[in-house]
NUNU-668038 format. One record per residue (C-alpha): residue number from 0; residue in three letters; x, y, z. Coordinates in nm, 3 decimals. Layout:
N
+-----+-----+---------+---------+---------+
:   n : res :    east :   north :      up :
+-----+-----+---------+---------+---------+
: NUM : Ala :       X :       Y :       Z :
...
+-----+-----+---------+---------+---------+
END
This chain:
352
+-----+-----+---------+---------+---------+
:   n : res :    east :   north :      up :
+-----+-----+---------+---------+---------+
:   0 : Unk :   0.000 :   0.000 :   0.000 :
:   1 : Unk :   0.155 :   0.370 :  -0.108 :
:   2 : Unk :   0.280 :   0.526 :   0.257 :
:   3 : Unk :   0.145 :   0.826 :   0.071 :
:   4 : Unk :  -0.216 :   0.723 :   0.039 :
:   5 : Unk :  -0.217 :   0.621 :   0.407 :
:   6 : Unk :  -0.119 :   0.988 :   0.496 :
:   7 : Unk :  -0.454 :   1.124 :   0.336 :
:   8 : Unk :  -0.627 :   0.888 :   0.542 :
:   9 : Unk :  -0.888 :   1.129 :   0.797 :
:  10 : Unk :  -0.836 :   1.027 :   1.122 :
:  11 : Unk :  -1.109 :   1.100 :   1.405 :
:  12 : Unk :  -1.008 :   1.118 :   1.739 :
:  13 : Unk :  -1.276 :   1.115 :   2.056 :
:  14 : Unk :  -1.145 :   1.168 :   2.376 :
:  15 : Unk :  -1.242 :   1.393 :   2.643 :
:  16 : Unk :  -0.902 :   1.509 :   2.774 :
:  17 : Unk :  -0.764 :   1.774 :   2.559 :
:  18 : Unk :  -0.442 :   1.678 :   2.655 :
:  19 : Unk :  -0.439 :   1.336 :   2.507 :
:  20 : Unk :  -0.615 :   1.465 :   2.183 :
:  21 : Unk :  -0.333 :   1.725 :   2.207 :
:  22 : Unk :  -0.051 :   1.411 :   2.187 :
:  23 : Unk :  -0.217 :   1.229 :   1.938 :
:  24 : Unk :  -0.257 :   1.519 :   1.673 :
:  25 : Unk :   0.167 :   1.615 :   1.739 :
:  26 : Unk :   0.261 :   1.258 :   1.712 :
:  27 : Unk :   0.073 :   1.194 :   1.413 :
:  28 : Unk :   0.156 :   1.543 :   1.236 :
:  29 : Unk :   0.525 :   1.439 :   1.292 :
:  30 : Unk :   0.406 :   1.091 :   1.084 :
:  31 : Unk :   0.295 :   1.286 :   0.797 :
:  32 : Unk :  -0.072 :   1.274 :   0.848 :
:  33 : Unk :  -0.256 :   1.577 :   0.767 :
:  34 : Unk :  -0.609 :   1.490 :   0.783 :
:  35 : Unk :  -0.699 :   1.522 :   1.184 :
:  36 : Unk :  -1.038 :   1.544 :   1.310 :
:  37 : Unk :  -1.078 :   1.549 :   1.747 :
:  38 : Unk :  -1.408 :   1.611 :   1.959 :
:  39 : Unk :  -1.432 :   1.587 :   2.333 :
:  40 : Unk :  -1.786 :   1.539 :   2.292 :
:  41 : Unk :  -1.881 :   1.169 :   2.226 :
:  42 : Unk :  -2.235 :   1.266 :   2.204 :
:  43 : Unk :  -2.125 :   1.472 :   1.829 :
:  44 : Unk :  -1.969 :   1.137 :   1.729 :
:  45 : Unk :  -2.284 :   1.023 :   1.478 :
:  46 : Unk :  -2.301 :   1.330 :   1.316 :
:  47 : Unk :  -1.898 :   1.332 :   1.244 :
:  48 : Unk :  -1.845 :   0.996 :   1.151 :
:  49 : Unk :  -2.128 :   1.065 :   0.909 :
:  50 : Unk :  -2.013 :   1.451 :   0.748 :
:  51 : Unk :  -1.606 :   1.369 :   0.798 :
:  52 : Unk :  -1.594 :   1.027 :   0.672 :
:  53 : Unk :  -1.361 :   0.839 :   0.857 :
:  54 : Unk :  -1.077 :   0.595 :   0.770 :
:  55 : Unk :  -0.965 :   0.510 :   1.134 :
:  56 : Unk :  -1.139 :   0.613 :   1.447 :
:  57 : Unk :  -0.936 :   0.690 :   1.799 :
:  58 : Unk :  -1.200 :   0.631 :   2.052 :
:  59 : Unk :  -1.098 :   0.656 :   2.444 :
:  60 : Unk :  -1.280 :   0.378 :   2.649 :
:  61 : Unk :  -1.353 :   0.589 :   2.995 :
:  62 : Unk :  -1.586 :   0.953 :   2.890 :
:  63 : Unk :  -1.856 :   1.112 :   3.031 :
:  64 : Unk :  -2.196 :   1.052 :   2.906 :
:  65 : Unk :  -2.115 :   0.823 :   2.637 :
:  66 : Unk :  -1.804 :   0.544 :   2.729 :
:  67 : Unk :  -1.631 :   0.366 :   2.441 :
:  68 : Unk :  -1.803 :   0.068 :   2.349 :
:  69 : Unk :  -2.173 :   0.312 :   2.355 :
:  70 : Unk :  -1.965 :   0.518 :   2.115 :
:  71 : Unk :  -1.909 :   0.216 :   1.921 :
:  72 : Unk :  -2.262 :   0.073 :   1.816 :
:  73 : Unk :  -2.326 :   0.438 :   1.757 :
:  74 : Unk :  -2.051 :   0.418 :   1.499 :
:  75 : Unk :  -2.147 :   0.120 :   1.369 :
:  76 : Unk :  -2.516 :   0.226 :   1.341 :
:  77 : Unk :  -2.397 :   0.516 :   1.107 :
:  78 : Unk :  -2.150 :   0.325 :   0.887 :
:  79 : Unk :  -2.336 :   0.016 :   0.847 :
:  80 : Unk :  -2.269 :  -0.362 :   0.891 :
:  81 : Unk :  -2.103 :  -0.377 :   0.525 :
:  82 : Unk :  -1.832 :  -0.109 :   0.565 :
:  83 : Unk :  -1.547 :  -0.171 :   0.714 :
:  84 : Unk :  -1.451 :   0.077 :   0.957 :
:  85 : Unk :  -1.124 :  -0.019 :   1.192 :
:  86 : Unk :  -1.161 :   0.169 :   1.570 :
:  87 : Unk :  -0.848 :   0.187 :   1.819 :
:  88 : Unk :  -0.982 :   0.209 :   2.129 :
:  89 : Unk :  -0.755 :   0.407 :   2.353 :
:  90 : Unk :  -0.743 :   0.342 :   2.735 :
:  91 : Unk :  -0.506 :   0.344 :   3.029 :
:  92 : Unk :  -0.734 :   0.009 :   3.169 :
:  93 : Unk :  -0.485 :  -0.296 :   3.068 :
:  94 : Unk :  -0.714 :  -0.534 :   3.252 :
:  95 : Unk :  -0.788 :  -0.836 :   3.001 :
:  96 : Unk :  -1.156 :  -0.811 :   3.162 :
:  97 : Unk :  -1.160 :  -0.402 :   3.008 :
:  98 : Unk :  -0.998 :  -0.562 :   2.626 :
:  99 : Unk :  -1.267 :  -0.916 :   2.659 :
: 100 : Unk :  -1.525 :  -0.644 :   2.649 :
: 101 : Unk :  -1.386 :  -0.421 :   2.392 :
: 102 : Unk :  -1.310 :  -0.691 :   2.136 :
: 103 : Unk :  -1.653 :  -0.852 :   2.205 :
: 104 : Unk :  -1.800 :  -0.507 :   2.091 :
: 105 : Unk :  -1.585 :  -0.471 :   1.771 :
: 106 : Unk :  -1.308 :  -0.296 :   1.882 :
: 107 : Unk :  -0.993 :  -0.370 :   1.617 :
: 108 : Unk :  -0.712 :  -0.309 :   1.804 :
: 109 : Unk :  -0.570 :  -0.120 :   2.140 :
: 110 : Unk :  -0.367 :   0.158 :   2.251 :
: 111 : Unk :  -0.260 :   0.196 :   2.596 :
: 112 : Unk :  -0.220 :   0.481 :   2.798 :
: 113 : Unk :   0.022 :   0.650 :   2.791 :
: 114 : Unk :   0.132 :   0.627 :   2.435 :
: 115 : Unk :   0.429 :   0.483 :   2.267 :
: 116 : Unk :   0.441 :   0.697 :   1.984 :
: 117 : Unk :   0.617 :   0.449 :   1.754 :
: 118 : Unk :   0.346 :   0.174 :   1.856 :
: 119 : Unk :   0.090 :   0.455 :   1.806 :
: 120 : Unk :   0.199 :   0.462 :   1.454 :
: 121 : Unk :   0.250 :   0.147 :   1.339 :
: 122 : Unk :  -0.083 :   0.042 :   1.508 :
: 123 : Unk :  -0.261 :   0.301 :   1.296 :
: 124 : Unk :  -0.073 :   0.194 :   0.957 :
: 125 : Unk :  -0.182 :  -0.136 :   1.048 :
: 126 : Unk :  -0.535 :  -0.074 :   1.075 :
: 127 : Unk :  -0.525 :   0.197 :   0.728 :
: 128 : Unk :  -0.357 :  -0.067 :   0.553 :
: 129 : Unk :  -0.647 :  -0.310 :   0.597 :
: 130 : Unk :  -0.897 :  -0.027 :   0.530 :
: 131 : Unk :  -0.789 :   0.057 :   0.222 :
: 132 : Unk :  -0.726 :  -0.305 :   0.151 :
: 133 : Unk :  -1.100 :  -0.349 :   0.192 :
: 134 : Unk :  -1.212 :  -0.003 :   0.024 :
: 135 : Unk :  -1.024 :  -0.163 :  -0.329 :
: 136 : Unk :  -1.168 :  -0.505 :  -0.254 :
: 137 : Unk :  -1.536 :  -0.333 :  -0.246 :
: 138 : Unk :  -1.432 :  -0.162 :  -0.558 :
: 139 : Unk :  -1.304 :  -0.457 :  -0.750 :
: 140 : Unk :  -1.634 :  -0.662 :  -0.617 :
: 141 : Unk :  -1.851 :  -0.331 :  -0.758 :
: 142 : Unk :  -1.603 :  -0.349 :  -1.075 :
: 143 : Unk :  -1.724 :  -0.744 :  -1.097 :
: 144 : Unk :  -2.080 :  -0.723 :  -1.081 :
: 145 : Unk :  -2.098 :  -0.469 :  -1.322 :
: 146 : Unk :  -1.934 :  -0.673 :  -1.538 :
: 147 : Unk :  -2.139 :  -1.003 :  -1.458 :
: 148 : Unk :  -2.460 :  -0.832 :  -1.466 :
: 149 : Unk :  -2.349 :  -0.606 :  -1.838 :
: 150 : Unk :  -2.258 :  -0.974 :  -1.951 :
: 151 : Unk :  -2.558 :  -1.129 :  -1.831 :
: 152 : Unk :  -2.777 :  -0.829 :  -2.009 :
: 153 : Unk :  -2.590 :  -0.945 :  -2.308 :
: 154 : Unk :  -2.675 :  -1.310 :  -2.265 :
: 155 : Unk :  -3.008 :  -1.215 :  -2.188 :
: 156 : Unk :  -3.034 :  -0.983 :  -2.510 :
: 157 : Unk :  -2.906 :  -1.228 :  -2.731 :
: 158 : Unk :  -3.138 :  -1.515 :  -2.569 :
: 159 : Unk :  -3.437 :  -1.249 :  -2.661 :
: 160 : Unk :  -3.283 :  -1.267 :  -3.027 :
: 161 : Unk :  -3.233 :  -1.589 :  -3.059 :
: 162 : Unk :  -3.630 :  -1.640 :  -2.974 :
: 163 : Unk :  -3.705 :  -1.398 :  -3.229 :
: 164 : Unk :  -3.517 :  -1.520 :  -3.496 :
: 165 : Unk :  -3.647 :  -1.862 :  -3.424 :
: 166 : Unk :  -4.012 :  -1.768 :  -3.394 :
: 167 : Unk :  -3.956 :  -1.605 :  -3.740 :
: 168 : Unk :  -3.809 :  -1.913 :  -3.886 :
: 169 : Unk :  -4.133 :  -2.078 :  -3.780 :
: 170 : Unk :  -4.378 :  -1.863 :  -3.968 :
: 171 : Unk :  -4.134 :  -1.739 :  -4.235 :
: 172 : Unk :  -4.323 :  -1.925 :  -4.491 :
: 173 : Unk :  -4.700 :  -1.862 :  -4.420 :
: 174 : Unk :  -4.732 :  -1.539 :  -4.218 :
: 175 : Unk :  -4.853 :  -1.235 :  -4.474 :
: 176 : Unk :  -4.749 :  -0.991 :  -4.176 :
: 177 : Unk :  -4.439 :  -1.110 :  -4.029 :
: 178 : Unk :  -4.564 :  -1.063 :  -3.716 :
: 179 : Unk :  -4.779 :  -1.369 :  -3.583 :
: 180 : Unk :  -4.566 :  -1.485 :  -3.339 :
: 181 : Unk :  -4.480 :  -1.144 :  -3.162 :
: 182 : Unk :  -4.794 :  -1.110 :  -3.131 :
: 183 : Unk :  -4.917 :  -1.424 :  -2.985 :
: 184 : Unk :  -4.658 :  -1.407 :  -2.749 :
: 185 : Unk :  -4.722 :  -1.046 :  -2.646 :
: 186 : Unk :  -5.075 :  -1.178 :  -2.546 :
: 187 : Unk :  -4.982 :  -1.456 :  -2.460 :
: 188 : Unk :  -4.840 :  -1.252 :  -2.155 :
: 189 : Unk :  -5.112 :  -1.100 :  -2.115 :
: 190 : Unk :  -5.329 :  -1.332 :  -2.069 :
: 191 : Unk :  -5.138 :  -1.540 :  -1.830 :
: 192 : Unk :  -5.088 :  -1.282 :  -1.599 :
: 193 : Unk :  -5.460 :  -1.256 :  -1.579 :
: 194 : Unk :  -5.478 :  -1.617 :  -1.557 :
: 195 : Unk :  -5.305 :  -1.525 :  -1.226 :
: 196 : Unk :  -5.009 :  -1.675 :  -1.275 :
: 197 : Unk :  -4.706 :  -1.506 :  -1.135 :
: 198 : Unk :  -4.490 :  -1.233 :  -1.317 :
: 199 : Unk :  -4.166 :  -1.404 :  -1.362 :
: 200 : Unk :  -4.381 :  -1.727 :  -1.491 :
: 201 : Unk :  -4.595 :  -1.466 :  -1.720 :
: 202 : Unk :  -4.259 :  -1.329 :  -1.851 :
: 203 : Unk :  -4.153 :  -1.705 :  -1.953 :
: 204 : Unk :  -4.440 :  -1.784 :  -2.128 :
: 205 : Unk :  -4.456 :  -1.469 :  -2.324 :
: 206 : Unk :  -4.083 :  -1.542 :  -2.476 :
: 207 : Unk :  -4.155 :  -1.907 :  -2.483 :
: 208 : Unk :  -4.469 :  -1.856 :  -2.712 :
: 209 : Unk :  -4.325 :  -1.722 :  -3.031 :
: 210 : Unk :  -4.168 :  -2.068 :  -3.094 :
: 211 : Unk :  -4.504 :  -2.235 :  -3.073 :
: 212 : Unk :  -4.492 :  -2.289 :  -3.458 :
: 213 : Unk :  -4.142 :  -2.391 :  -3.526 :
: 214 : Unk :  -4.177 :  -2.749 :  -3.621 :
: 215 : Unk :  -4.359 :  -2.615 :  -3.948 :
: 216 : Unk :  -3.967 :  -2.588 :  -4.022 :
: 217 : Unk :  -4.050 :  -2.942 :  -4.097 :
: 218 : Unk :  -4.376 :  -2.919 :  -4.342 :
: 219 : Unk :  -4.353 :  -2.910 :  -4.699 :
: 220 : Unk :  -4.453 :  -2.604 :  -4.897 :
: 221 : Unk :  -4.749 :  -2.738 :  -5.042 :
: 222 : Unk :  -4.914 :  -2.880 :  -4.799 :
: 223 : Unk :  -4.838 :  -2.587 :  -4.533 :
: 224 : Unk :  -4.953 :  -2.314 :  -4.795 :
: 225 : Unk :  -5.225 :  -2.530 :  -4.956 :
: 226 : Unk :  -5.569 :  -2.307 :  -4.980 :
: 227 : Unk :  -5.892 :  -2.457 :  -4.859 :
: 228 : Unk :  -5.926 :  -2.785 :  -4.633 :
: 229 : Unk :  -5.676 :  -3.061 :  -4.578 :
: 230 : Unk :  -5.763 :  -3.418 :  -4.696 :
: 231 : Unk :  -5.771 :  -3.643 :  -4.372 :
: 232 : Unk :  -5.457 :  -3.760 :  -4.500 :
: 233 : Unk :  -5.261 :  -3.444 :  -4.507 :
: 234 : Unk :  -5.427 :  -3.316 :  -4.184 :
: 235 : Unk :  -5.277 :  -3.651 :  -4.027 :
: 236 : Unk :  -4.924 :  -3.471 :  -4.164 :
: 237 : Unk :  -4.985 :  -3.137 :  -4.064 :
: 238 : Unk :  -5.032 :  -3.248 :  -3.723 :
: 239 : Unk :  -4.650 :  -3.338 :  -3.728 :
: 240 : Unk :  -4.534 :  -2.992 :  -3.669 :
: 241 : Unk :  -4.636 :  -3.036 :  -3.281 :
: 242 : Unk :  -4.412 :  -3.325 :  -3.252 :
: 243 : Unk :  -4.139 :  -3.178 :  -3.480 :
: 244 : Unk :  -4.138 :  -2.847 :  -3.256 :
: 245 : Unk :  -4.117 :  -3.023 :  -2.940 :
: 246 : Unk :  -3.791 :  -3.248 :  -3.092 :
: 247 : Unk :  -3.630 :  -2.928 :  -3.249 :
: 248 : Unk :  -3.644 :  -2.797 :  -2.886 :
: 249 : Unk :  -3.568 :  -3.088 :  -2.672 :
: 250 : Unk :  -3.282 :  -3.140 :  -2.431 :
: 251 : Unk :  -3.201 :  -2.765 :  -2.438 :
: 252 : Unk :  -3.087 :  -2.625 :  -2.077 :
: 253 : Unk :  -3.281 :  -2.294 :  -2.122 :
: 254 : Unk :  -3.597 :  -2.286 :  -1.931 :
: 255 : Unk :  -3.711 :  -2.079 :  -2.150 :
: 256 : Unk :  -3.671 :  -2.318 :  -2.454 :
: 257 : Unk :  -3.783 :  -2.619 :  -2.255 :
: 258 : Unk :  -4.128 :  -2.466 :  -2.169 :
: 259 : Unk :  -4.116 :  -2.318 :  -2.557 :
: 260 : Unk :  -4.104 :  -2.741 :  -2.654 :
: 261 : Unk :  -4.388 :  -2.814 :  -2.426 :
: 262 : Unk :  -4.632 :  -2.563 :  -2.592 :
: 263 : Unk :  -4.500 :  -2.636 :  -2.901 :
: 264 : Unk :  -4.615 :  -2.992 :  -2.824 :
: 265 : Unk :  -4.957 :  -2.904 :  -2.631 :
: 266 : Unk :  -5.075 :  -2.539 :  -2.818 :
: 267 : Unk :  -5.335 :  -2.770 :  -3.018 :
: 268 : Unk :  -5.461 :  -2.962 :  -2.745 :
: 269 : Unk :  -5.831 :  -2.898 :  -2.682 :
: 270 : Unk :  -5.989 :  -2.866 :  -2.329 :
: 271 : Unk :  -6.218 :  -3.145 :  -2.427 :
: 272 : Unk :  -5.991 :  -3.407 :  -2.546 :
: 273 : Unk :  -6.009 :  -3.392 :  -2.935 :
: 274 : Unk :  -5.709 :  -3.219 :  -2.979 :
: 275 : Unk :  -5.331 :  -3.334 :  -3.106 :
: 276 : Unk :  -5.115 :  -3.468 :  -3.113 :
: 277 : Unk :  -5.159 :  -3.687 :  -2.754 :
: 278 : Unk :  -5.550 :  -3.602 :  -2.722 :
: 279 : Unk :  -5.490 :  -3.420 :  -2.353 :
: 280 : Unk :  -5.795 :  -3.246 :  -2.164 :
: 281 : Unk :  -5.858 :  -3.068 :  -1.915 :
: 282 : Unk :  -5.591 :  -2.945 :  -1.692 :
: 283 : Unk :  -5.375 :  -3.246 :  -1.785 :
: 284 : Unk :  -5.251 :  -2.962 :  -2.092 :
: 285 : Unk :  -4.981 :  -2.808 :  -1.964 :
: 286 : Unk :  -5.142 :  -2.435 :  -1.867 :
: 287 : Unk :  -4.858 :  -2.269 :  -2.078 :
: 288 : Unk :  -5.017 :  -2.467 :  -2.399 :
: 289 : Unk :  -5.368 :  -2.348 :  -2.269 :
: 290 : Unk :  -5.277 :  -2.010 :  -2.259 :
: 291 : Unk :  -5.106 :  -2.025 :  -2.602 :
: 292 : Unk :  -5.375 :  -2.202 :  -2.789 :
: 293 : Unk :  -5.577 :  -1.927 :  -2.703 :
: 294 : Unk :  -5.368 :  -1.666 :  -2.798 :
: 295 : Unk :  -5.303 :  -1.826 :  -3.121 :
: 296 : Unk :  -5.636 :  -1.904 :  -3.201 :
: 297 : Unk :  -5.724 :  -1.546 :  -3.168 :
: 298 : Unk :  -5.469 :  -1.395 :  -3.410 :
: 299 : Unk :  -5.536 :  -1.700 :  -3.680 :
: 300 : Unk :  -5.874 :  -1.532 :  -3.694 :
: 301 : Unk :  -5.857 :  -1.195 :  -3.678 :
: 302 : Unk :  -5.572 :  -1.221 :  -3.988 :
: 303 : Unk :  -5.592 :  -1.263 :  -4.330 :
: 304 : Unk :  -5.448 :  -1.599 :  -4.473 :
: 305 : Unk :  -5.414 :  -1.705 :  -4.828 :
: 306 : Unk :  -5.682 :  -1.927 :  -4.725 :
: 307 : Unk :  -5.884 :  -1.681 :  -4.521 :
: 308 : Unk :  -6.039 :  -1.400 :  -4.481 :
: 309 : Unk :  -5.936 :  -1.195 :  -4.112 :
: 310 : Unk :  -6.235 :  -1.201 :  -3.848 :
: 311 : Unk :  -6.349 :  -0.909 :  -3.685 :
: 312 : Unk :  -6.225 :  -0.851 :  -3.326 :
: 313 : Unk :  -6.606 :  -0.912 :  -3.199 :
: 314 : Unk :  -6.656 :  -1.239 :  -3.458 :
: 315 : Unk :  -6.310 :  -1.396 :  -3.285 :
: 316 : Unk :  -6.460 :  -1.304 :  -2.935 :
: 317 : Unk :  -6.793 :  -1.490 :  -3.030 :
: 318 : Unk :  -6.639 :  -1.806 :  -3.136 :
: 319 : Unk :  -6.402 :  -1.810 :  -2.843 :
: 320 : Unk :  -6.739 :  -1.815 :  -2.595 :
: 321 : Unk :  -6.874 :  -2.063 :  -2.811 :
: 322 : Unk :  -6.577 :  -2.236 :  -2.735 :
: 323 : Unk :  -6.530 :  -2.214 :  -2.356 :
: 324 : Unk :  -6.512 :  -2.566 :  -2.203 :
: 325 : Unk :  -6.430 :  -2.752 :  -2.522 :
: 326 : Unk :  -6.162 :  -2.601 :  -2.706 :
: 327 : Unk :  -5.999 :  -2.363 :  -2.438 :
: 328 : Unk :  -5.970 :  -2.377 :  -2.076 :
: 329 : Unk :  -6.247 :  -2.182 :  -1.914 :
: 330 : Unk :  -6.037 :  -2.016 :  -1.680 :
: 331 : Unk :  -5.796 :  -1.912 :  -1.971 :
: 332 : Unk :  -6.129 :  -1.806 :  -2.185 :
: 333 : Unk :  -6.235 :  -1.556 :  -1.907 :
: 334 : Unk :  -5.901 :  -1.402 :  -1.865 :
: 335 : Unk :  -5.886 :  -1.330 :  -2.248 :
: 336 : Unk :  -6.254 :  -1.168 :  -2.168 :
: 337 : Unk :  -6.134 :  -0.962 :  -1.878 :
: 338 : Unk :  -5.855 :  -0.859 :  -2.118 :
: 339 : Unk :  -6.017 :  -0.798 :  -2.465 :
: 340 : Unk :  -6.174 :  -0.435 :  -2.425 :
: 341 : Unk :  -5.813 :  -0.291 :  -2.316 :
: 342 : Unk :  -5.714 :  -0.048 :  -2.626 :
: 343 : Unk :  -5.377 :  -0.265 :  -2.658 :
: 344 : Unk :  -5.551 :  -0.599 :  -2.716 :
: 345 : Unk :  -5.783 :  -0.396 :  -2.975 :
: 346 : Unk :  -5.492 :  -0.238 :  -3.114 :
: 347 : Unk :  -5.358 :  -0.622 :  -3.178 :
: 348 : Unk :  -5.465 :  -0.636 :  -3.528 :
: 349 : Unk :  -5.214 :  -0.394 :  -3.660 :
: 350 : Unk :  -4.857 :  -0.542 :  -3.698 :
: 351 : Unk :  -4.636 :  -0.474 :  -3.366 :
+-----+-----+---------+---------+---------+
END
C-alpha cells in the first residue's frame, strides 16, 4: 500500500481530555498525516463519523456521558454492517476483563495509555492498511458485478434474439405480416398474468410462445400453404409440426426453450380431449399450452391468410365463448374476456 495514500487517510479522534487529543494530533503530524479530526464530545460522534468520513477512528474507552463501546454501536449504526470501519480504542485500563469487552463489541485493536508513539503509529498503519485493503476489494467486487450483470444483459439480449429469430423461422413461410408470433406471445403474456399466474412465470411464457410454430420448419410447402381444407390424409401430416417443434427444442438447458417445446407440443390440445397430437384435456394440458392455444387461435382469426379472410375482433370473441369448455380452458377463456376491451388488445390487429 503507497505510505502516501495512508497519509490522506482522515483520522477522528474522541477523547475527552484535551491533553491526550493534544498528543495524538503532534505525534501523528510528525508521521505525515494531515487529515486530523478530534471532539471531546462523544455525544457529536454520529453526526462526524457521518459529514467527515472516517478511515480510522481513535476512541478513548472511559468519557462522560457516552463510554467507548456506547460510542461504538453508535458508529457502527452510522456506517453500516457492510463497511469496514477499523476503531483503536484508547485506554489506560490494561485489565484483560476491560480488552474481553472491547473486542466482544468490535473494537480492532488497542492503545494503551500513555502512548508509545512508535506503537501509536504502526498500530494506525496497520489498521489503514487493511482499510484501504478493503475499500479496493469493495471496488473490484462493484467493478465485478458490473461486469457479470453487463454480460448477463448481453446473454439475456441475445437469448431475446435468438427467440425472435427462431419464432420467425417458424412462420417465415406462411405469415402475410411477419408478425404472428410477436404477437401471440405479447398476449400470450397478457393473458397469463390474468390467468393469475405469477410475473416471472408470465414473462416465460410470453418469450416461450413465439416458438409455438417452429416445427412447421418441418412441413412441406405445399401442404403448409395449400388453400382450402386438408384431406384427412394431409391433416394426419400437418399435425407433425407439434411433434417436430417439441424435438427441435428438446434437451435444451434454457428454461425458457424447454417450456417453448412443451407448448410447441400441447398449443393444439383442446380442453375437451379432441385435440393433437396426444388427445390431452382438461388441466392435464400443460397451462402454458392453454394459454397459447388461445392466444393463437385469436390472431389465426382476426388475420388474413391465403386461405382466409381476417375475423373481426367481436366475430373472434364470439367463437371463443362458443368455445369455452371444449376447445380452451375456461379459466384461460375468461381471462382473455377480462382482457379484450383494453385499447392494446384492440390495437392487436395492426402489426407490432
Amino acid at each position: 500500500m503507497d505510505s502516501m495514500n495512508l497519509k490522506l487517510a482522515k483520522i477522528m479522534i474522541v477523547d475527552d481530555q484535551e491533553v491526550n487529543i493534544g498528543l495524538l494530533e503532534r505525534i501523528l503530524r510528525r508521521a505525515g498525516f494531515s487529515e486530523l479530526y478530534s471532539t471531546m464530545d462523544a455525544l457529536q460522534i454520529g453526526s462526524m463519523v457521518e459529514e467527515i468520513g472516517p478511515d480510522i477512528v481513535l476512541l478513548d474507552l472511559h468519557m462522560p456521558d457516552m463510554d467507548g463501546l456506547q460510542a461504538l454501536e453508535v458508529i457502527r449504526e452510522r456506517k453500516g454492517a457492510n463497511q469496514f470501519l477499523p476503531v483503536l480504542m484508547l485506554t489506560a485500563d490494561t485489565t484483560s476483563e476491560a480488552r474481553q469487552r472491547g473486542l466482544q463489541a468490535g473494537v480492532d485493536d488497542f492503545l494503551t495509555k500513555p502512548y508509545d508513539r512508535t506503537e501509536v503509529v504502526l498500530r494506525i498503519h496497520n489498521l489503514l492498511r487493511t482499510r484501504f485493503l478493503h475499500l479496493e476489494l469493495q471496488r473490484n467486487n462493484s467493478l465485478l458485478e458490473e461486469k457479470v450483470q453487463e454480460r448477463t444483459r448481453e446473454l439475456s439480449q441475445a437469448q431475446v434474439e435468438m427467440l425472435q429469430l427462431l419464432g420467425r423461422a417458424g412462420e417465415f413461410r406462411d405469415d402475410i405480416t411477419g408478425r404472428h408470433t410477436a404477437r401471440v406471445g405479447y398476449m400470450s403474456g397478457l393473458i397469463a398474468k390474468q390467468y393469475g399466474l405469477s410475473e416471472r412465470e408470465s414473462d416465460l411464457i410470453r418469450r416461450a410462445a413465439p416458438l409455438h410454430d417452429i416445427g412447421k420448419i418441418g412441413i412441406p410447402d405445399g401442404l403448409l400453404l395449400k388453400p382450402g381444407r386438408y384431406e384427412p390424409e394431409e391433416f394426419e401430416r400437418m399435425k407433425e409440426h407439434t411433434l417436430i417443434g417439441e424435438s427441435i427444442l428438446a434437451g435444451s438447458a434454457f428454461e425458457v426453450l424447454k417450456l417453448a417445446g412443451t407448448i410447441a407440443k400441447s398449443h393444439h390440445e383442446r380442453w375437451d380431449g379432441s385435440g393433437y397430437p396426444s388427445g390431452m384435456q382438461g388441466e392435464d394440458i400443460p397451462v402454458a399450452a392453454r394459454i397459447v392455444a388461445l392466444a393463437d387461435f385469436y390472431d389465426a382469426l382476426t388475420h388474413e391468410r391465403p386461405y382466409k379472410r381476417a375475423w373481426t375482433h367481436e366475430e373472434a370473441l364470439e367463437e371463443i365463448i362458443n368455445q369455452r369448455g371444449r376447445h380452451f380452458d375456461p379459466r384461460v377463456v375468461d381471462a382473455w374476456l377480462a382482457l379484450a376491451e383494453r385499447e392494446e388488445v384492440q390495437n392487436l390487429q395492426e402489426a407490432r
